[in-house]
C-alpha positions in Angstrom: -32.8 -10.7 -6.7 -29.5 -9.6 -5.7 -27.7 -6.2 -6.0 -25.2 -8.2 -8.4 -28.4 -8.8 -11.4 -28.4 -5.6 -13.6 -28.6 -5.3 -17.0 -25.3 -2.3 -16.6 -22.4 -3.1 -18.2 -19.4 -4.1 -16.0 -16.4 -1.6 -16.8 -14.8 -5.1 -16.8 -16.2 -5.2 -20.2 -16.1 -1.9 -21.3 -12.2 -2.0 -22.5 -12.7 -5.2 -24.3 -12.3 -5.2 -28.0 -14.2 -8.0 -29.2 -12.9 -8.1 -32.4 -9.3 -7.7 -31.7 -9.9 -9.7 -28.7 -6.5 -10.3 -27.5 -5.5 -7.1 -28.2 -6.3 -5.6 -24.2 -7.4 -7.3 -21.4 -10.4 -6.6 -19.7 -9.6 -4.2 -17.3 -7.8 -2.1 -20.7 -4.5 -2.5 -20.1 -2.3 -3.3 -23.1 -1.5 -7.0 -23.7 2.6 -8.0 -23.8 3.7 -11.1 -23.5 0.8 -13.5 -24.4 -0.8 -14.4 -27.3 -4.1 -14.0 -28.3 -6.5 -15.8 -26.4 -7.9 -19.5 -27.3 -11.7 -19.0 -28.3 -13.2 -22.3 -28.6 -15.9 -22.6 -32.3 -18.6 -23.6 -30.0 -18.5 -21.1 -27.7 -17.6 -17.5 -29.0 -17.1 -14.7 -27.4 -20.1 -12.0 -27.0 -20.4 -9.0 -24.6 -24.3 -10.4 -23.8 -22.6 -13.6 -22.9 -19.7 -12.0 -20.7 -22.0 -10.1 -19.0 -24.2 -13.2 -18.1 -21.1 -15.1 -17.2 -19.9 -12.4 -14.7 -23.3 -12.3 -12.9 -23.6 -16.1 -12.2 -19.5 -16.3 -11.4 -20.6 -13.9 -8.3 -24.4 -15.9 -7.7 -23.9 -17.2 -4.1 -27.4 -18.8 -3.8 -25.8 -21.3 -6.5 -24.9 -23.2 -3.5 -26.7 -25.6 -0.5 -26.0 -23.0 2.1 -26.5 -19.9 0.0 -22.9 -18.7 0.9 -20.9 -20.0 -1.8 -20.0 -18.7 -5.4 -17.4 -19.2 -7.8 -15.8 -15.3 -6.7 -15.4 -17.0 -3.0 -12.6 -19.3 -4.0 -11.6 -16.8 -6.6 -11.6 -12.8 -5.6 -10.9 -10.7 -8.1 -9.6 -8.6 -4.8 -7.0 -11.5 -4.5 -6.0 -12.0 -8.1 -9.0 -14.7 -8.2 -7.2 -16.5 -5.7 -8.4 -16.8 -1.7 -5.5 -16.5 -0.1 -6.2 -19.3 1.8 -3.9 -22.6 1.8 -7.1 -25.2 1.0 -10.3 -23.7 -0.2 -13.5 -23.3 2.4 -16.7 -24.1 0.7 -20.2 -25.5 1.9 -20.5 -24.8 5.9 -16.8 -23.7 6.0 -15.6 -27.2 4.9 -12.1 -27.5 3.1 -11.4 -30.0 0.6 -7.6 -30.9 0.0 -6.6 -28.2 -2.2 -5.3 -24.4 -3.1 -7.6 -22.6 -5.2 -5.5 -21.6 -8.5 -5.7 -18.0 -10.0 -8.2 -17.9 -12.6 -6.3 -15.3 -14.2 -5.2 -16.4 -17.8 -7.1 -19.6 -17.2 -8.0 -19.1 -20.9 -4.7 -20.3 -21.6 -4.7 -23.9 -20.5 -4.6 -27.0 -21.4 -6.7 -28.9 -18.9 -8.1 -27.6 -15.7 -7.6 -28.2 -11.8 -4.6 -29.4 -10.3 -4.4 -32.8 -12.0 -5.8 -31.7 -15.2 -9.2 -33.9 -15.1 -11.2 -31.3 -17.1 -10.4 -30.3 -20.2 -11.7 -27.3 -20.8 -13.4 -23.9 -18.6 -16.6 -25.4 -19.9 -16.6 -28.5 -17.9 -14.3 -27.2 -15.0 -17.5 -24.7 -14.3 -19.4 -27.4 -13.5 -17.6 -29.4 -11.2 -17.6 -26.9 -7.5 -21.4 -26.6 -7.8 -22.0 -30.4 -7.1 -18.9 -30.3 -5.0 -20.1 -31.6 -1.2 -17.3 -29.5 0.2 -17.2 -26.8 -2.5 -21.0 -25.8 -3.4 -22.7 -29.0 -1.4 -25.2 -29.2 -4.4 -26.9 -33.0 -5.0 -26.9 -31.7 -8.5 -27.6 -28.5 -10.8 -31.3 -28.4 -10.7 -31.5 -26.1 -8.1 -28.7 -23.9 -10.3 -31.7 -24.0 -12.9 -34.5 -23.5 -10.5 -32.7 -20.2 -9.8 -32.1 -19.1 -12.7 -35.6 -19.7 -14.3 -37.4 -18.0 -11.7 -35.2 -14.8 -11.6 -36.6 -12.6 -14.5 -33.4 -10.9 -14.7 -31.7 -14.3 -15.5 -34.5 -15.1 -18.1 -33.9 -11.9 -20.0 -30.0 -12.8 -20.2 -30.1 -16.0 -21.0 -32.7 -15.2 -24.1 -29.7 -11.9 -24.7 -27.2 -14.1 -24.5 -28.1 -17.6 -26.0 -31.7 -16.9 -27.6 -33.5 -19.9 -25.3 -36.6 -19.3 -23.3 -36.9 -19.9 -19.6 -37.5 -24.0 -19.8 -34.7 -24.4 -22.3 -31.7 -22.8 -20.0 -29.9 -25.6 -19.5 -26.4 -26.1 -17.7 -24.3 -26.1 -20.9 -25.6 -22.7 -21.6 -24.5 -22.0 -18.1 -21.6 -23.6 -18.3 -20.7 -21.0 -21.6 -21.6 -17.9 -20.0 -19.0 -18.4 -16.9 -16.2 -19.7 -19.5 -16.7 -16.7 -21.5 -16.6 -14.9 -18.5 -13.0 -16.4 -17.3 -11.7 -15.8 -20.4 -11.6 -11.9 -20.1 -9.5 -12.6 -16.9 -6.1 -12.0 -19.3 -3.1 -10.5 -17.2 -0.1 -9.2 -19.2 1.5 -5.5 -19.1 3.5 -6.9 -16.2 6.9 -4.8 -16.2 8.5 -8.3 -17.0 6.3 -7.9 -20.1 7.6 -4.2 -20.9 11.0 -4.8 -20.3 11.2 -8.1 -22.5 8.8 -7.8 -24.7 7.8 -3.9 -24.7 11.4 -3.3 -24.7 11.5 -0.7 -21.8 14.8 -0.8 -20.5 13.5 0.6 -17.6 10.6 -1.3 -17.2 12.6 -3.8 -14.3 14.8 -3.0 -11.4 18.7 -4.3 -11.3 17.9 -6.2 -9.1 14.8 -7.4 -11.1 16.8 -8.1 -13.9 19.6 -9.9 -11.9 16.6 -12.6 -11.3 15.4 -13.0 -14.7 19.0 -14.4 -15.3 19.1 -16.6 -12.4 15.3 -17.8 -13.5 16.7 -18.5 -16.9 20.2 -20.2 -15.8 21.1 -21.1 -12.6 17.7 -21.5 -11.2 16.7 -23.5 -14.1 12.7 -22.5 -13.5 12.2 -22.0 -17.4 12.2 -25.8 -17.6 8.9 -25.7 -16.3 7.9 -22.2 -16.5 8.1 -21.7 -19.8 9.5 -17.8 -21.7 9.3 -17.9 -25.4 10.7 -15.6 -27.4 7.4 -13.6 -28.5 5.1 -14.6 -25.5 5.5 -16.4 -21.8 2.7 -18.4 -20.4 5.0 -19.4 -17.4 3.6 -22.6 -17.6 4.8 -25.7 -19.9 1.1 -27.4 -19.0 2.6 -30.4 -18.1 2.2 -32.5 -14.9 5.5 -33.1 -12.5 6.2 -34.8 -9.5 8.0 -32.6 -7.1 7.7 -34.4 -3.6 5.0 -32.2 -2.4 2.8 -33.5 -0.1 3.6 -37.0 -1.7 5.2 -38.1 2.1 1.5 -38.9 3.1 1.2 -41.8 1.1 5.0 -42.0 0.5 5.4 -46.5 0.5 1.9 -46.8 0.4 1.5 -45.0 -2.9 1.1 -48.3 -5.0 -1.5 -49.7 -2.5 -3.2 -46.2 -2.5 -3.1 -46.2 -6.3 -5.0 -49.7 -6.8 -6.8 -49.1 -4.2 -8.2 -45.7 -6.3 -8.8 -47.9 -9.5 -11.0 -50.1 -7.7 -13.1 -47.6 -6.5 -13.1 -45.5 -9.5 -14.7 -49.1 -11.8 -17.2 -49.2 -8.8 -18.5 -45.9 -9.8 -16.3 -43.2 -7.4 -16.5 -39.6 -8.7 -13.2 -38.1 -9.2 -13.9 -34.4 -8.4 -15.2 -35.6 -5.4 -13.0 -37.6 -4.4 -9.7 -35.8 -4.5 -11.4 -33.4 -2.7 -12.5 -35.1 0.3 -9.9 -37.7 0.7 -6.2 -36.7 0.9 -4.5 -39.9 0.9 -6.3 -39.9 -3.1 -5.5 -36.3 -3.5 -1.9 -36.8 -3.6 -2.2 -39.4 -6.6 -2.1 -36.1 -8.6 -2.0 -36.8 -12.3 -2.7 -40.3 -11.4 -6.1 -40.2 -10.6 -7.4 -39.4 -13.9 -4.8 -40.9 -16.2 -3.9 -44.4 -14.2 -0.6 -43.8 -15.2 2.1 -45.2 -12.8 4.6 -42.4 -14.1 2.4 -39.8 -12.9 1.5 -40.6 -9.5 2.2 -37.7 -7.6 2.5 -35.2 -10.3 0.5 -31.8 -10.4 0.3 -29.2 -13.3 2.6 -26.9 -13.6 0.8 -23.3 -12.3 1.3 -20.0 -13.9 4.0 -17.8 -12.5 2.2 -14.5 -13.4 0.8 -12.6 -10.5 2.4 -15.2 -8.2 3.5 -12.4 -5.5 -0.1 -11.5 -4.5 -1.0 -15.6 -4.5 0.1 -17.1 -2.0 0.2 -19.5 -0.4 1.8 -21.7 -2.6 1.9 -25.5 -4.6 -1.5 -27.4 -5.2 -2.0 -28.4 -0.9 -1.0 -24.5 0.0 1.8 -25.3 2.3 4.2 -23.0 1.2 3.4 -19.9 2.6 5.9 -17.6 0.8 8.2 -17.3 -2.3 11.1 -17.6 0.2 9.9 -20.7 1.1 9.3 -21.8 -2.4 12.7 -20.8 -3.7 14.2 -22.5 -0.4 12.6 -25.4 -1.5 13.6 -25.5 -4.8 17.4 -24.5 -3.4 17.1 -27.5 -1.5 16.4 -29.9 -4.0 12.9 -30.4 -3.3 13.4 -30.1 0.2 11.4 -27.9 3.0 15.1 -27.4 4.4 18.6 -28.9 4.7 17.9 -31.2 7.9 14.5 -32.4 6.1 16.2 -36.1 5.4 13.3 -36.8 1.9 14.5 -39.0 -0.7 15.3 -38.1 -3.9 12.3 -40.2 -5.1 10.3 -38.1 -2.9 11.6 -34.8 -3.9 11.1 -35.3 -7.5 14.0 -36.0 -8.6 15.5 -32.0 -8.6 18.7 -31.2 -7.6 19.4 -28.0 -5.1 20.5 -25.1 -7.2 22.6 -23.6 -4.8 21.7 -20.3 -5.0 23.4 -17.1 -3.2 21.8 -15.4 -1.0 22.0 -12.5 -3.3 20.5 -14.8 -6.0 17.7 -16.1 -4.1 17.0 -12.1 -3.2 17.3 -11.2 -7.4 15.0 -14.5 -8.3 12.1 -13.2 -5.6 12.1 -9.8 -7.1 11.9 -11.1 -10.1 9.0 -12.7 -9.6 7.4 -9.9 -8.2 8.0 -8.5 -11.5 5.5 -10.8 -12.7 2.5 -8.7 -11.4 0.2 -6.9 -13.9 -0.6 -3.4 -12.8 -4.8 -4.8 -12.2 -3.6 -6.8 -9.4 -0.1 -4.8 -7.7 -0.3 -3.1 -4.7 -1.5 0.3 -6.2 -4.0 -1.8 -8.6 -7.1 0.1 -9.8 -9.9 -2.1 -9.8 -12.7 -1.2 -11.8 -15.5 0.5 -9.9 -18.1 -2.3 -9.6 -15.7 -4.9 -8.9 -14.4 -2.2 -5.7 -18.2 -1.7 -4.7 -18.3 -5.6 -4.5 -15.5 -5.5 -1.0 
């Protein structure tokens, strides 16, 4: 039994209003700029649930080594990120891609990179069974675990009312997505200034950028502001040249050569993990569609200061590299000689240098106070470093 199984409620928990969920996020800090979050029929919310969720999220012996939990890809010390370009899972193995925030997960669409889950449900069942994520031949062991841990027993028969041989993985499966969705980040000063309306709330300089991020810089197109709420995200999936140059005039060959594999029986999660050349199929992977080879989902700008490194391989390690980038066209820099095919199609911006300067503080006005540089975690989430 580890440190992590107690029947003490996290503080994570203890600021949530469960019937005016929506109202504050977890960690009790008032909610601006989003609306309430999406609670699916089938699976509502419950503080014996949550709880449960938390306690596997953090279960490292969910894994073939022993070493690997959901909280290793995504640290709540990191904003749920890793910091890392591509993930390490099972005996320090990386697979092909950067681990997204789970922050505000709640709020989309489809899961991982190339959307082939739709739901926090199904996307918590994916790493376990992972062979360079959790290195699992399947969830038994996950249930083996948790049957024989009397802790678990007890909250799985709080949580979902089942005895011991009837914990299955969809209950697990429930527990971690209720989990995820207390992760809900707003009270950002971008939040207060626009939608709090805290003059104050935003430096000049801060406020210079939101301009250039509406106009010039033409971000909103994908990063979406509304006029009551901003997810940041328009949950859509666009080719931008990344990483597309390693199959860039193969991609058509690549593509078939996916589609055969996939009618033979070829797992998908597994696949764009552990071969790259299928990785940067993107979109294509899971919908077949032509249109969409190459394209990845748009990520959430919020808390995007503290998680880097950037774009669904990781290889942009700063903002000034990702608004050079975008200045560029879609280009790492000026002398990089990419096509406009393989840039996506986007035209530079160019940007001042005073501009570019406005944009990035901008975005580090995107940062709720739970993750900033003077953040207070809650105590049992510190205790975990």
């Amino acid at each position: 039994m580890t440190q992590r199984l107690t029947r003490t409620a996290s503080p994570w928990l203890g600021a949530l209003l469960l019937l005016g969920y929506g109202a504050t996020t977890a960690a009790g800090h008032a909610l601006l700029g989003l609306p309430p979050v999406p609670i699916p029929a089938d699976n509502p919310q419950t503080s014996e649930k949550i709880l449960l969720g938390e306690l596997l999220f953090n279960d490292q012996r969910f894994s073939a080594d022993g070493k690997v939990s959901c909280a290793t890809c995504h640290s709540p010390d990191l904003a749920f990120t890793d910091g890392l370009p591509v993930s390490e899972g099972f005996r320090g193995q990386t697979g092909t891609r950067n681990a997204p925030t789970v922050v505000n997960s709640a709020y989309m669409e489809t899961l991982f990179w190339d959307g082939r889950e739709p739901d926090l449900e199904s996307q918590s069942m994916q790493p376990p069974i992972n062979p360079v994520e959790g290195g699992l031949a399947d969830h038994q062991p996950i249930l083996d675990v948790i049957r024989a841990t009397p802790a678990y027993r007890e909250a799985f028969a709080d949580a979902f009312g089942v005895a011991p041989d009837e914990i299955a993985m969809a209950h697990v499966a429930k527990a971690i997505a209720s989990f995820e969705r207390t992760l809900v980040s707003g009270n950002s000063p971008f939040d207060r200034y626009l939608y709090g309306g805290e003059a104050d709330a935003m430096t000049p300089p801060q406020v210079r950028g939101l301009a250039v991020f509406r106009g010039k810089g033409r971000c909103v197109s994908c990063h979406v502001i509304e006029q009551d709420q901003a997810l940041f995200t328009d949950n859509r999936f666009h080719n931008i040249g990344v990483g597309f140059k390693r199959i860039r005039g193969a991609e058509e060959r690549t593509a078939a050569a996916w589609i055969e594999a996939k009618r033979a029986g070829a797992d998908t999660d597994e696949t764009v993990l552990t071969q790259a050349n299928v990785s940067e199929l993107g979109r294509f992977a899971v919908s077949e569609d032509m249109t969409e080879v190459g394209a990845f989902k748009t990520p959430t700008l919020r808390n995007i200061a503290v998680t880097a490194p950037y774009m669904h391989d990781g290889s942009l390690a700063t903002l000034e590299d990702v608004i050079e980038f975008y200045d560029n066209g879609g280009r790492v820099s000026n002398d990089d000689p990419i096509s406009d095919f393989l840039s996506g199609g986007i035209r530079p911006l160019g940007l001042t240098e005073q501009e570019e300067a406005d944009l990035i503080a901008f975005l580090h006005a995107l940062t709720s106070p739970e993750y900033g540089p003077e953040a207070e975690m809650p105590a049992t989430m510190a205790d975990t470093d």
